[in-house]
Short mmCIF file of the C-alpha atoms (twelve columns), coordinates in Angstrom:
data_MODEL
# 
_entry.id   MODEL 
# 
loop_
_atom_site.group_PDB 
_atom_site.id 
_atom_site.type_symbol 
_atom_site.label_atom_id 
_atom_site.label_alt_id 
_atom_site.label_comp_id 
_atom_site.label_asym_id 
_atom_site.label_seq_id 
_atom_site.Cartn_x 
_atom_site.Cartn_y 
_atom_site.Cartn_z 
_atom_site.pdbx_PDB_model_num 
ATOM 1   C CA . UNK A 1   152.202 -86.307 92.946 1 
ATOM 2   C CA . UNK A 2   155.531 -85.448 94.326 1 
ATOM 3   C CA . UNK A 3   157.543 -82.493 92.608 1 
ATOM 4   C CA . UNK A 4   160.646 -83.285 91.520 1 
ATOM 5   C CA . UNK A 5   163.357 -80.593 91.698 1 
ATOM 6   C CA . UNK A 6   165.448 -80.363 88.338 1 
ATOM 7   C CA . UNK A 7   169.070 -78.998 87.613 1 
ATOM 8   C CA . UNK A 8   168.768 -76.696 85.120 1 
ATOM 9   C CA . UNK A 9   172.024 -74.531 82.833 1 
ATOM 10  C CA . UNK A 10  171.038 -71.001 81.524 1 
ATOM 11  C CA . UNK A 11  172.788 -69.059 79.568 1 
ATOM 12  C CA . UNK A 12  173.020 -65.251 79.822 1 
ATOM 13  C CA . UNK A 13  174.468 -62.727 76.904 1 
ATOM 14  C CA . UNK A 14  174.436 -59.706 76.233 1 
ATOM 15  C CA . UNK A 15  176.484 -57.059 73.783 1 
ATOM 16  C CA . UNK A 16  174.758 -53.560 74.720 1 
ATOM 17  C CA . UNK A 17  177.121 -50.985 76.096 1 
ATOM 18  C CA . UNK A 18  175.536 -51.603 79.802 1 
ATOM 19  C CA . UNK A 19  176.262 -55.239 79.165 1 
ATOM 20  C CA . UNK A 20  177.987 -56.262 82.304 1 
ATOM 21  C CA . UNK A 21  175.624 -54.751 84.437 1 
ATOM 22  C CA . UNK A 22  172.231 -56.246 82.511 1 
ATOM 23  C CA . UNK A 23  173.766 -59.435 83.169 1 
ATOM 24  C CA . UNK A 24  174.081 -58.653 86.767 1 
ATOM 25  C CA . UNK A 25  170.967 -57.346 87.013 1 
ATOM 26  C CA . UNK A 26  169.297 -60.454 84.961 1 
ATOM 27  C CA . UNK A 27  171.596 -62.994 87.305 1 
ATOM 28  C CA . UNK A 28  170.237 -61.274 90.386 1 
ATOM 29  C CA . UNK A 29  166.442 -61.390 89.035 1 
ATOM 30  C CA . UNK A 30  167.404 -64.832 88.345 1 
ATOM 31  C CA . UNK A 31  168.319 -65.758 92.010 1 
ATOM 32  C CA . UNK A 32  164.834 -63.929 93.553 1 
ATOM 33  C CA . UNK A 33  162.769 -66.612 91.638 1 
ATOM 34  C CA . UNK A 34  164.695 -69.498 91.715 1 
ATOM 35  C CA . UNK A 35  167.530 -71.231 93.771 1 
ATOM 36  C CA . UNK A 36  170.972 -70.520 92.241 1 
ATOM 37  C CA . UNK A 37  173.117 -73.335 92.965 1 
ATOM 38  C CA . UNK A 38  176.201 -71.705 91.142 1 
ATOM 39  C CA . UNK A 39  177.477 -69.380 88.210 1 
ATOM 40  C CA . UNK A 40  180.175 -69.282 85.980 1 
ATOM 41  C CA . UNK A 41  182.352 -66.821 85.359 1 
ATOM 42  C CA . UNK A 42  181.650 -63.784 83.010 1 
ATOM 43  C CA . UNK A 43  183.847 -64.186 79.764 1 
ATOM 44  C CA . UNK A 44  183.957 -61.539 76.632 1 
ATOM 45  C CA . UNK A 45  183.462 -63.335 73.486 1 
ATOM 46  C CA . UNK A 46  183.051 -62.661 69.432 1 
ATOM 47  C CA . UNK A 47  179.421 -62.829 68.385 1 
ATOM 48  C CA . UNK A 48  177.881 -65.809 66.589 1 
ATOM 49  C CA . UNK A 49  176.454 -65.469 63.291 1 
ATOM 50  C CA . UNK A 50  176.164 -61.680 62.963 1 
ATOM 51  C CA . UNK A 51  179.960 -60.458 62.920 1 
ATOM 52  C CA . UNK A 52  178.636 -56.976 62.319 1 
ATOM 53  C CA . UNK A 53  177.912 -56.064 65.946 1 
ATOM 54  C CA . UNK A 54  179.747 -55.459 69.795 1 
ATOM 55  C CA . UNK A 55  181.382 -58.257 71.215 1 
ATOM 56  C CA . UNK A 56  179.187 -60.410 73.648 1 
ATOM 57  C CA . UNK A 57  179.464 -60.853 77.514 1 
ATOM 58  C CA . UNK A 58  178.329 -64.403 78.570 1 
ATOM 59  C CA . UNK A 59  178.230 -66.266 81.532 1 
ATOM 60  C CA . UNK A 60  176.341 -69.806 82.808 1 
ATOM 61  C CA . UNK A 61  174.299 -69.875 85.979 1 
ATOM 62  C CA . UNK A 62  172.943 -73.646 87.336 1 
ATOM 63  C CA . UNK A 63  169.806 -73.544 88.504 1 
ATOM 64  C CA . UNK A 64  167.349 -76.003 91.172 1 
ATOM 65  C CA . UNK A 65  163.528 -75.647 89.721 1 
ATOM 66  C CA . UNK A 66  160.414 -78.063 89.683 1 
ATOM 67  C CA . UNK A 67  159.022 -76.002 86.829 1 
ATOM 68  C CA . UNK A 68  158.990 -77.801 83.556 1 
ATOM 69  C CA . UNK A 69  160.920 -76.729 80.730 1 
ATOM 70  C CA . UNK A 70  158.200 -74.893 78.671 1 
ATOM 71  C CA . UNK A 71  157.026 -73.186 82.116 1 
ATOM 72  C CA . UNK A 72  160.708 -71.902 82.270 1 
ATOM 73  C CA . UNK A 73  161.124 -70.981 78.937 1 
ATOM 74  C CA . UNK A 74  157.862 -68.519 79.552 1 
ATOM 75  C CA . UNK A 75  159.506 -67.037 82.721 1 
ATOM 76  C CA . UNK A 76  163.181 -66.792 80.802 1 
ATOM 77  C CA . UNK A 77  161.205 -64.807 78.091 1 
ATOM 78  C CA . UNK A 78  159.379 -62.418 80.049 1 
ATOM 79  C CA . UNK A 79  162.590 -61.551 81.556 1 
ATOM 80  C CA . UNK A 80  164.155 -60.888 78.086 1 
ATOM 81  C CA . UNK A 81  161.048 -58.775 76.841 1 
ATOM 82  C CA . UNK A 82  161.337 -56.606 79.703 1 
ATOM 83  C CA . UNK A 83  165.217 -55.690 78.115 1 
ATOM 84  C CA . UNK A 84  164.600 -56.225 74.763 1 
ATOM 85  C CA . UNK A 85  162.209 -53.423 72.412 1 
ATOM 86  C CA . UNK A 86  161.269 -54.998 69.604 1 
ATOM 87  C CA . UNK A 87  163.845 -53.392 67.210 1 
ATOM 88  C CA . UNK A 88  166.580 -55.890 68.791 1 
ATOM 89  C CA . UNK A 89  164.438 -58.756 68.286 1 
ATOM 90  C CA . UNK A 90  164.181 -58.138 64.356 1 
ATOM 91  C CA . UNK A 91  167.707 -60.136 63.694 1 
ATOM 92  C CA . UNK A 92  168.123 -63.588 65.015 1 
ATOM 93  C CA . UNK A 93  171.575 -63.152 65.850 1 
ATOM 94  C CA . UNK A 94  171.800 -59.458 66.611 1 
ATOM 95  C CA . UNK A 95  172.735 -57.090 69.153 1 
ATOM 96  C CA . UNK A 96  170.889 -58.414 72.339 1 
ATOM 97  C CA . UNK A 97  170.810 -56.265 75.890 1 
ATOM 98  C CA . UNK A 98  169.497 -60.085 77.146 1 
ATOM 99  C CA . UNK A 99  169.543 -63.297 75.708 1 
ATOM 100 C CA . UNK A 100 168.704 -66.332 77.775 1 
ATOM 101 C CA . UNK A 101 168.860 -69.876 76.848 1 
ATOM 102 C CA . UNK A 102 167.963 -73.463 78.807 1 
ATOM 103 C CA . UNK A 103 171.088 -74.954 77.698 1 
ATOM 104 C CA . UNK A 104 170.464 -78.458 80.168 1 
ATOM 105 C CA . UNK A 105 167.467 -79.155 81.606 1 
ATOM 106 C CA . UNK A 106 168.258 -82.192 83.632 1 
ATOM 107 C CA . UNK A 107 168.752 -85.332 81.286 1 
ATOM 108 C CA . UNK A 108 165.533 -83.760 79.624 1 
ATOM 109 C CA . UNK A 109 165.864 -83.503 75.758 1 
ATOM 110 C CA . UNK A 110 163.340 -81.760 74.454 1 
ATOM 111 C CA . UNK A 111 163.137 -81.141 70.268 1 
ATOM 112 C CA . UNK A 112 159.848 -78.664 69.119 1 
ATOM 113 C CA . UNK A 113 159.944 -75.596 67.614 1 
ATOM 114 C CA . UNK A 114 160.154 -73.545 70.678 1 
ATOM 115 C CA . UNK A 115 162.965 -75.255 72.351 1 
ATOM 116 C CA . UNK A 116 165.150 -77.239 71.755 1 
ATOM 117 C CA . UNK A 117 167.544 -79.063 75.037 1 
ATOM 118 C CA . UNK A 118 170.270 -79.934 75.282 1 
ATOM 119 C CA . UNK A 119 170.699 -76.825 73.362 1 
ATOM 120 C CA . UNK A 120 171.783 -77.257 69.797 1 
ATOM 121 C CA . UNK A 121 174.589 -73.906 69.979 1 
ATOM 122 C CA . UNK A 122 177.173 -76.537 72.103 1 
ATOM 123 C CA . UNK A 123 178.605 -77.930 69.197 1 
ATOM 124 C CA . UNK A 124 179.255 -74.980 67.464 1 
ATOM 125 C CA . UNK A 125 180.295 -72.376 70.226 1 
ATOM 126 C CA . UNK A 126 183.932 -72.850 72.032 1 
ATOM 127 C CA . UNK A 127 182.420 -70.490 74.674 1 
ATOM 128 C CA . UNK A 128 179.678 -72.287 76.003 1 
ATOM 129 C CA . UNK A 129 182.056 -75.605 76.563 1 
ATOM 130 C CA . UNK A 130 184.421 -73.759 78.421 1 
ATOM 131 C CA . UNK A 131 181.778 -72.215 80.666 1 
ATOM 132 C CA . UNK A 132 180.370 -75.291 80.851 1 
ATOM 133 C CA . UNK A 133 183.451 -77.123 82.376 1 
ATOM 134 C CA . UNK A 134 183.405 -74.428 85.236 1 
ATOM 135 C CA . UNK A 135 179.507 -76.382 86.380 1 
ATOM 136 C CA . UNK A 136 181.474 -79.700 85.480 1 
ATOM 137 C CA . UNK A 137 179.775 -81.270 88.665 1 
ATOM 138 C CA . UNK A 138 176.508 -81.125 86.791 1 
ATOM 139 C CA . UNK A 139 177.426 -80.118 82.680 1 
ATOM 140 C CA . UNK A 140 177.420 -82.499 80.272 1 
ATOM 141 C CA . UNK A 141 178.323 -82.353 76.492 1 
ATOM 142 C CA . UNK A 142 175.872 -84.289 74.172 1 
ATOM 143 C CA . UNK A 143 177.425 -86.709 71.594 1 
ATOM 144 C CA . UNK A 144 176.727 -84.697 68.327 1 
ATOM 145 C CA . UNK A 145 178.542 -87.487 66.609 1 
ATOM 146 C CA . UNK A 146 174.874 -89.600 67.178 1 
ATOM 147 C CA . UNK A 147 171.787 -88.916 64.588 1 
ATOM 148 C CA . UNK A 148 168.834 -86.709 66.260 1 
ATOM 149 C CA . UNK A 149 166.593 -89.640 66.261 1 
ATOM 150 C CA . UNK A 150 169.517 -91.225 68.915 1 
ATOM 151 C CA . UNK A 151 169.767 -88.006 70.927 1 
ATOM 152 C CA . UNK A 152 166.156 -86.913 70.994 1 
ATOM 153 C CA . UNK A 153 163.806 -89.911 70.690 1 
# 
């Protein structure tokens, strides 16, 4: 069977001091493993959730990959254990040196525990839909307006 080579949007944040340069440093891991088609700009926004904390640095980067979304997920995770202790994992929306999401995976949906694509934080963060117009040759915004029965299956 032929491999099919998916377009894939991930999103990198981080709100450590050294944020800019994780981010750099994550990107450029990134692009050794997989074909970077392009990247968004990197834009300073307020954190989510948790208001107590240091303002985030995000950015988008597009991705080509014929690895399936839970196969990615595992790779996007070891990345973020290998900049994360454990201590920054004990708040779901707390101070992150790495945070990477699979915000589009194709026209994949995908709705378990684990993951969850198109990624559910696009309605509710400005940030990501502004990034996301800067990959508008690929991005798309899910209707939120339809039930999750309509959008996922």
């Amino acid at each position: 069977m032929e491999k099919k080579e998916h377009k894939v949007i991930l999103s990198l944040g981080s709100n450590n001091k050294n944020g800019l340069m994780v981010i750099n440093e994550v990107c450029s891991m990134i692009a050794r493993k997989f074909n970077v088609d392009k990247t968004t700009k990197i834009i300073k926004t307020k954190p989510f959730g948790n208001k107590n904390q240091p303002d985030f640095f995000n950015m988008l980067i597009l991705i080509s990959t014929e690895i399936f979304p839970f196969e990615l997920l595992a790779k996007m995770k070891k990345i973020e254990q290998k900049y994360n202790s454990e201590k920054t994992k004990e708040q779901f929306w707390g101070q992150r040196n790495i945070d990477i999401d699979i915000i589009q995976y194709s026209d994949f949906t995908v709705f378990s525990q684990d993951l969850i694509i198109p990624h559910p934080g696009l309605k509710d963060r400005e940030y990501l839909q502004q990034l996301m117009q800067q990959l508008n040759d690929i991005a798309r915004i899910p209707d939120y307006q339809k039930s999750k029965t309509q959008i996922f299956g």
